[in-house]
N, C-alpha and C positions, 0 to 999 in steps of 0.2 A: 355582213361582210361589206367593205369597199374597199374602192382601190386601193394597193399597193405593189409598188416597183419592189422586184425581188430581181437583182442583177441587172440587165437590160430590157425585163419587162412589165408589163402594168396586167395585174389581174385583179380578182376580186378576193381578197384575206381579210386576214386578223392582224393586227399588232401586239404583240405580247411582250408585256414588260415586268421586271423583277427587282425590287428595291430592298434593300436590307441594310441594319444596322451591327455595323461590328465594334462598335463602344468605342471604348477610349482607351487604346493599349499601344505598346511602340511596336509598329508596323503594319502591314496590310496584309488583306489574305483574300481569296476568289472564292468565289460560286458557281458551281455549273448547275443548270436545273433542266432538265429535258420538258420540253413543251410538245405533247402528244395530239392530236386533232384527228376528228373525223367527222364528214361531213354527212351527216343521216340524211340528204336530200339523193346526193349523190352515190355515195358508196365510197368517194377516194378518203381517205385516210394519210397519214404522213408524220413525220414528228421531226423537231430543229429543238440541238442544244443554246442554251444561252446562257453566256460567262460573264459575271461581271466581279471583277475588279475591285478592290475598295479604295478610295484614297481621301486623305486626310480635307475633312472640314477644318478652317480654321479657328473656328466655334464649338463644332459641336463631337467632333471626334472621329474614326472612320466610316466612311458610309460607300456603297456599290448601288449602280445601276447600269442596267442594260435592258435592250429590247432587241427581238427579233419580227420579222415580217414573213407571215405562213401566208403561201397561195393555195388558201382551201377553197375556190369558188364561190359562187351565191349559194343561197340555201341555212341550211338550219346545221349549224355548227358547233359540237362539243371539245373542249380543250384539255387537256387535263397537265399538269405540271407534278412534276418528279417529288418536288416540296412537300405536296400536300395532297398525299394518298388518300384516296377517297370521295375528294375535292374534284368539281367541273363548274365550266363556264359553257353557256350555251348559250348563243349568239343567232339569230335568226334575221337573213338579211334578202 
């Protein structure tokens, strides 16, 4: 974990970011993925959706990105995303 401002304050988190490609077709279309965390040092727990958007590359077709900023403290921290069932990131800070 390090710093991150989540509103008006600075704790100790993650940054979690979500990139995806939606080809080459006319128009754009959104992603919501739920970013779940808990932190096995502490016990808190939490989870923040993150939407992202596609909008037109002018090369390479539509693409989406987003990130969100979790104040999951220091410690030894699991993430898990809505995407990719089964799937963790574990982070130890």
């Amino acid at each position: 974990a390090t710093p991150v401002q989540v509103g008006d304050q600075v704790d100790d988190g993650v940054r979690v970011a979500i990139h995806y490609d939606a080809g080459v077709y006319d128009g754009s279309c959104a992603l919501t993925v739920t970013a779940a965390w808990t932190n096995l040092t502490t016990g808190a727990s939490g989870s923040g959706d993150i939407t992202a958007v596609s909008t037109i590359d002018g090369h390479y077709g539509f693409i989406g990105y987003a990130n969100t900023t979790l104040a999951t403290g220091s410690g030894t921290v699991v993430v898990t995303l809505s995407s990719h069932p089964g799937a963790e990131l574990r982070i130890t800070a």
